[in-house]
N, C-alpha and C positions, 0 to 999 in steps of 0.2 A: 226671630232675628238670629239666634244663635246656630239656628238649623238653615237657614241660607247661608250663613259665612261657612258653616261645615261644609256645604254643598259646592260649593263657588272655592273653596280647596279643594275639594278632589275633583272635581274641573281642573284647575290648574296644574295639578299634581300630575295630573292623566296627560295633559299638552307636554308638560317640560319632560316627563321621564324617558322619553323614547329622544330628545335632544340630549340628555346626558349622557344614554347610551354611547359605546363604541360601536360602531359597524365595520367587520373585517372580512374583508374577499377574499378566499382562498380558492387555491385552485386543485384540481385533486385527478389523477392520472389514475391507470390501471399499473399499479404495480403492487397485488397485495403479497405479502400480510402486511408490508408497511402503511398500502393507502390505495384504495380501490372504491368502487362503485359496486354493491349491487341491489338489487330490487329499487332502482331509483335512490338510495340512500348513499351517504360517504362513508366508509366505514374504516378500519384500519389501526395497527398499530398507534401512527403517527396525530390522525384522525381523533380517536379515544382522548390520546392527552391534551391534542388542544382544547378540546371540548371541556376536560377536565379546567384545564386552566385560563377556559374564556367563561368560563361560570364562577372565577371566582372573581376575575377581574373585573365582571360584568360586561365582557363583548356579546354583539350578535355577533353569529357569523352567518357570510353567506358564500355555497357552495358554485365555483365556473367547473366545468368536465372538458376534459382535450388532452390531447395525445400530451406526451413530454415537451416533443421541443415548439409546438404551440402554446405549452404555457410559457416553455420559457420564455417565448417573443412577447407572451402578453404582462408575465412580470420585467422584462425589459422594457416593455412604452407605460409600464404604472397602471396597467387595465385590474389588475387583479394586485391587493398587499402583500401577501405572503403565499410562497409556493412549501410545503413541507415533501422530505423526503431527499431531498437533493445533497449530493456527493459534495464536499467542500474541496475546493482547488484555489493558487491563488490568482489562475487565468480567470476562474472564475468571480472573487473576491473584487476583480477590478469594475466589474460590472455590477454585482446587487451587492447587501447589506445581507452580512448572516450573523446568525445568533452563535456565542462565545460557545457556551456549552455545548459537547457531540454530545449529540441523542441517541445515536445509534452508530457502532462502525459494521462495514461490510466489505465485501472483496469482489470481485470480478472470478466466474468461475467459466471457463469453455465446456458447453455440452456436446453430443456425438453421439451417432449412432452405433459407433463402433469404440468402443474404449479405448483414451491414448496413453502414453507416462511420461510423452515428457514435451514440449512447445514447438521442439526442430520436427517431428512428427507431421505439421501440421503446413509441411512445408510443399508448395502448389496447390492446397485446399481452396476452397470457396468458404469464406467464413463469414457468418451474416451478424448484423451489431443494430441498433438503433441509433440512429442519428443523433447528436450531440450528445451521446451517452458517456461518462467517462471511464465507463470499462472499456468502452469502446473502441475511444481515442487511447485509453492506454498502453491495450493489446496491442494497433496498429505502429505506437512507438518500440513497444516491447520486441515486438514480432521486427523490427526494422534494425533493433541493435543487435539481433542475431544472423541476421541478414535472411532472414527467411520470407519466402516470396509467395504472399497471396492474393489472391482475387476477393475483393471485400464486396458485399452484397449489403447497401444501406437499405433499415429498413425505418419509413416517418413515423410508425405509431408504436407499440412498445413492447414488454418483452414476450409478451405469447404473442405476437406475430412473427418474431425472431424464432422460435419452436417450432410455430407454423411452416416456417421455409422450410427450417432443415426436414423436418417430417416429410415435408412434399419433395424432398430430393432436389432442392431448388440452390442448395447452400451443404456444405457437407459437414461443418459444424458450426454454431452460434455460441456469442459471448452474451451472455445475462449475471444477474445477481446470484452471489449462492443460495441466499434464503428465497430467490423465484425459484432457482434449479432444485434445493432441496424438496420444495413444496410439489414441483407440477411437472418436471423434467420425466417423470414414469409416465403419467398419464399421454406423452407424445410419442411416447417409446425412448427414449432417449435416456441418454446416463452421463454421470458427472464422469470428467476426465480429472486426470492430476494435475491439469494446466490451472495453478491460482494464482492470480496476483494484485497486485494496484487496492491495499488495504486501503480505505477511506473512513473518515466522520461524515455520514449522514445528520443533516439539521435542518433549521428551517430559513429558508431562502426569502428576503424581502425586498421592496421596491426601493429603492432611493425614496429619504422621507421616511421611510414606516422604523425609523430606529426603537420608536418605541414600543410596539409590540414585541421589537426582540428584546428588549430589556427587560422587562416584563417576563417573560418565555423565560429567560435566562435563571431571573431572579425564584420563578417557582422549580426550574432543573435542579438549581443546585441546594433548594430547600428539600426538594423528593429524594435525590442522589446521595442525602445524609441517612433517608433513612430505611432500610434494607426491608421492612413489612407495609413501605410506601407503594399506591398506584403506579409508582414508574415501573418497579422490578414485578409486583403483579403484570402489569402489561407485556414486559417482554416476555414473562413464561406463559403469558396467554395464547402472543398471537407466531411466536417460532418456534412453540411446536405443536405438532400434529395431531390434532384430535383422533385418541385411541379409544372409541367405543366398546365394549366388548355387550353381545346381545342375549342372552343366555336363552338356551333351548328348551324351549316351555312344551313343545309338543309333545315329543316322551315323556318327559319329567315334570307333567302337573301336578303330582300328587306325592314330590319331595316337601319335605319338610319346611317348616316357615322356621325354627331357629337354623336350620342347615343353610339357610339362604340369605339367614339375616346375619349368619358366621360369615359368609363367603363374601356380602356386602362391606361387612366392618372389616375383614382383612381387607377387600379389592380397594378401598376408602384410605387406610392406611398408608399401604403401599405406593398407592397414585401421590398421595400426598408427599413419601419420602423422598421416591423417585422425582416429585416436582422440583421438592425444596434444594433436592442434589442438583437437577440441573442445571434451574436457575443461578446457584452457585457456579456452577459452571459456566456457562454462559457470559454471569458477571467475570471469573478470570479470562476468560476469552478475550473481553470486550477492552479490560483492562490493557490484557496481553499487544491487543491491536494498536491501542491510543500511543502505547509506549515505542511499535516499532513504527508508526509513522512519524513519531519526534527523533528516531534515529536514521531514518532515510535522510530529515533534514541535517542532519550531523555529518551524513558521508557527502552530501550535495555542498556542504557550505563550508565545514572543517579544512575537507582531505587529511585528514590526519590519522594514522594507524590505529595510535595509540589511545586517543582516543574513541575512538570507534570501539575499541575495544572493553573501554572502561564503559562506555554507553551500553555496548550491548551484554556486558555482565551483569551491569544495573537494572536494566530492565528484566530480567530473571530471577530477582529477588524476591519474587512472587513463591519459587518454589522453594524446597529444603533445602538447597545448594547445586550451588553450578560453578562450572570451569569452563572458561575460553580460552581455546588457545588459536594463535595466528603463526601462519609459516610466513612471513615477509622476505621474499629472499632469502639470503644465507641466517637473516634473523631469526628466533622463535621467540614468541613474545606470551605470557600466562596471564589472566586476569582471575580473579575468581570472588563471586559477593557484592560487586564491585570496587574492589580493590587490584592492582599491580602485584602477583606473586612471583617469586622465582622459575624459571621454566623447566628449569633440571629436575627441579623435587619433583615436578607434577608425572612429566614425562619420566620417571617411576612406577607410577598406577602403573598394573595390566592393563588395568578394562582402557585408559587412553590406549597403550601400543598397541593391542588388539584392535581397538576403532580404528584407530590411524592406517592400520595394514588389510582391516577387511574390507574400508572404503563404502561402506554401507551401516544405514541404521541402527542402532542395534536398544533391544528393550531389554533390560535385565530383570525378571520379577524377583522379591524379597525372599531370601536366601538363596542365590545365585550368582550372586557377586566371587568370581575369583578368590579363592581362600589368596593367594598368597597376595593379592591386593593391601596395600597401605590401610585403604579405610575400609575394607569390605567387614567390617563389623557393624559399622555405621549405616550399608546397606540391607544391615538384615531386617529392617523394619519398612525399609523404602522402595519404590523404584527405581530403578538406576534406567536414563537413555542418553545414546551420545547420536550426533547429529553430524556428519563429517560436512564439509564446506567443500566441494566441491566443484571446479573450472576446469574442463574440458578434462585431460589426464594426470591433473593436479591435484591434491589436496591441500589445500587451503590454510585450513586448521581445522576446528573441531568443535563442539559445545557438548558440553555433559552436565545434566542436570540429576538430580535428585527428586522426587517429588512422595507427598506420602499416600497420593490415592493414581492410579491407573489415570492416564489421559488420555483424553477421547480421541478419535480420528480424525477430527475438524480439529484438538489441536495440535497432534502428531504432524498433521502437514503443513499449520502454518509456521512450527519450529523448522520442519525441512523446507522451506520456501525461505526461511529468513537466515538457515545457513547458508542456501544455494545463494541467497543475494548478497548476502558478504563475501560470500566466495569470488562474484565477481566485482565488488568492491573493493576487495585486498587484490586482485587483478588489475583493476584499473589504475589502482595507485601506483603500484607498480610499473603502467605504464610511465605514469603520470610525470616520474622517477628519471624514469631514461628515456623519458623525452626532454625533461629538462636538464640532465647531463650531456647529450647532447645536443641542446641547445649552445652551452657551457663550451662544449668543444667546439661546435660552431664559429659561437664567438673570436674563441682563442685562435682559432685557426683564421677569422677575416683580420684579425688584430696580426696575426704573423704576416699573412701577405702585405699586408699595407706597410712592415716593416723592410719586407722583401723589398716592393718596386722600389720607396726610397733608397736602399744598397745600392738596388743594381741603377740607378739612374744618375745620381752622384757618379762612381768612378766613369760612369760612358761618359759625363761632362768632362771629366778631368781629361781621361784621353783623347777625346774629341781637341780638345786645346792643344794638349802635347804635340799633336799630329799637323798642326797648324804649323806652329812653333818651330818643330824640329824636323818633321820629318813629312816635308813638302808631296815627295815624288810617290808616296805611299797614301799621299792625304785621302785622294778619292776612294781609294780599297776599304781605307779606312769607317771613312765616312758609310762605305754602302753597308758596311759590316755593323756598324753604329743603327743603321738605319734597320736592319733585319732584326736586331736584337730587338730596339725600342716596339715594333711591332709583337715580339712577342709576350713583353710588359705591357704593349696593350690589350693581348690576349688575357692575360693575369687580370689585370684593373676588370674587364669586361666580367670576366669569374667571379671576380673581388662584388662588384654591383650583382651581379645576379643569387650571389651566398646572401648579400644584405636583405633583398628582397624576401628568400627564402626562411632566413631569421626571423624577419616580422612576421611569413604566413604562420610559423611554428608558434611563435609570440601569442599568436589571436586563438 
């Protein structure tokens, strides 16, 4: 008896357990390292952690394959729960559900056969993008506020078909991810340009409805994101950088020694290891560095405000040893530095500032090379010093000068020059911003004077008009015609008067 009811439970046990299960559709695109396909498998950055974190919540998953912008349309009709890997925007925000926590930030980078340095370069090119891509769309906005004129080549499937073009001469350079371009941009012949832009949070994308696997997702990111020898940061120095093999030459040298090989193993072991743990730090201030300057895009988009733009992007720099921002606002100079409001006179003291300010280009200082007669160059003999000029057309802007206590890599040297070039034309724009509403201002004052005008002049034409009645009969018609040619040109005026009003409101919008 005892041995049937055991039996007739795990019967039961066997029915309900695959009902309590979760079942999650995901959908999975060619775009590795974040999230690809091969040998028939899903594999991927992105791929790993959910994997990770659907074994612990106890989901199935199940894998759909297809281009980008057909998953997008199949997690738009609910075909598939969750799409991972996708750029956050908040055009896009209006249509699925995403998860709170970035998983990943990334940038839009331009490839080319021919190396460029700067966007206006790129002006009559053929430039080829993936369809609903948001480097894509944001190049095409970017390239539009410069007024630069291209020929765009959509392509439906994803970013090695974008490579494919331009290799085949079909496109003369394409916008993809940097970590596609870093990874496979050689293998096409192709090379990264200095054209980067449109930082983004990579996350994971879900259907109306599926809130709760983002929450979920969310709840294990920021459990992992606390702890720095967690699978999160494992994965990212897994799958961003480049498996560096080294094979050693057995043909000559079979009959070196086994401690000489087992020396050469334990150092090459080491080193690999040091060099991980460095980058991965690296990486992580990278990743940091990102998340902070797309919370200050939102600051110049929604503020307008100088000053603080300034205090945002001092603050956001507090990552390194020390930094100085300075802003040229018009006839203003405005210092920020730590994130704090300093005086501008003390600063613009430093050499190493007037020196940046007047060489108009980058500049890296390595430790002990700081200007002796420099204020703080005693403070830089252990650091590195770089300043970053803000640059709009034959302007300088302002400036940023940081500190830092280890050398910074090249990925993030450009994305400090990309984020002074984009304040530079942010403290440009304001400045429009400025003397468009001054005169606006004088606009005003000036429809508010004519309206005072026609009253003047319409009143005494009344008055004479009567006089002329009154007193001075034989003159009255000369009068009157003379009366009549003025009132026409106070309808000239009124007619100016309405069409200034109209022109206030288009200014207005």
């Amino acid at each position: 008896m005892k041995r049937l009811l055991f039996l007739s439970l795990l019967v039961t046990l066997f029915f309900i357990y695959p009902a309590l299960s979760q079942s999650l559709t995901v959908g999975v695109y060619d775009n590795p390292p974040m999230v690809f396909y091969k040998n028939g498998k899903a594999d991927g950055f992105f791929i790993e952690l959910l994997e990770y974190i659907a074994k612990r919540e106890g989901w199935e998953i199940r894998y759909v394959r297809g281009t980008f912008p057909e998953l997008m349309e199949k997690l738009k009709e609910g075909e598939i729960d969750i799409l991972p890997d996708v750029a956050f925007s908040q055009e896009r925000a209006k249509i699925f559900i995403f998860n709170r926590e970035s998983v990943f930030n990334n940038w839009g980078v331009v490839v080319a056969k021919n190396r460029i340095e700067k966007i206006t370069d790129l002006n009559g090119w053929r430039v080829a993008g993936v369809s609903q891509d948001i480097y894509f769309k944001n190049f095409r906005k970017l390239a539009d506020s410069f007024g630069i004129r291209c020929t765009y080549v959509e392509v439906k499937g994803d970013y090695g078909e974008v490579l494919d073009v331009v290799k085949a001469g079909k496109a003369d350079a394409g916008v993809v991810s940097r970590i596609y371009a870093n990874l496979y941009s050689k293998n096409y012949g192709l090379k990264l340009t200095s054209v980067i832009f449109s930082p983004v949070d990579l996350r994971f994308a879900g259907a109306k409805g599926r809130e709760t696997y983002l929450e979920e997702i969310d709840h294990n990111l920021e459990i992992l994101k606390e702890n720095q020898d967690s699978i999160y940061y494992h994965l990212i120095g897994k799958w961003t950088e480049k498996a560096r093999a080294v094979t050693p030459y057995w043909v000559k040298y079979i009959i070196a020694s086994t401690i000489f090989l087992g020396f050469l193993l334990a150092f090459r072991e080491v080193y690999l290891k040091r060099e991980l743990s460095k980058r991965k730090f690296e990486i992580i201030r990278i990743n940091r560095l990102l998340e902070r300057i797309i919370g200050m895009n939102e600051t110049i988009l929604m503020e307008r405000d100088t000053e603080k733009l300034g205090l945002k992007t001092s603050s956001l720099l507090l990552e390194y040893k020390d930094n100085v921002v300075i802003f040229f606002a018009g006839d203003k100079t405005m210092a920020f530095s730590n994130g704090d409001a300093i005086d501008p006179e003390k600063i613009m003291e430093y050499e190493c500032i007037k020196s940046a300010v007047a060489k108009r280009v980058p500049i890296q200082i390595p430790p002990g090379f700081h200007p002796e007669s420099c204020i703080h160059a005693e403070e830089v003999e252990k650091y590195y010093g770089y300043t970053f000029p803000m640059i709009y057309g034959d302007e300088v802007k302002g400036l940023i000068f940081i500190m830092s206590e280890g050398k910074l890599s090249a990925q993030e040297t450009r994305i400090l020059e990309t984020l002074a070039g984009d304040i530079a034309y942010a403290i440009h724009d304001f400045e429009l911003e400025r003397q468009r509403n001054m005169i606006l201002r004088q606009l005003r004052d000036n429809i508010n004077h004519m309206m005072i005008l026609v009253d003047r002049i319409k009143n005494p034409l009344t008055v004479i008009k009567g006089l002329a009645e009154l007193k001075c009969e034989e003159v009255q018609d000369e009068v009157n015609r003379e009366i009549s040619n003025i009132l026409k040109i106070v309808r000239e005026i009124e007619k100016s008067w309405l069409e200034s009003e109209k022109l206030e409101k288009k200014l207005e919008r």
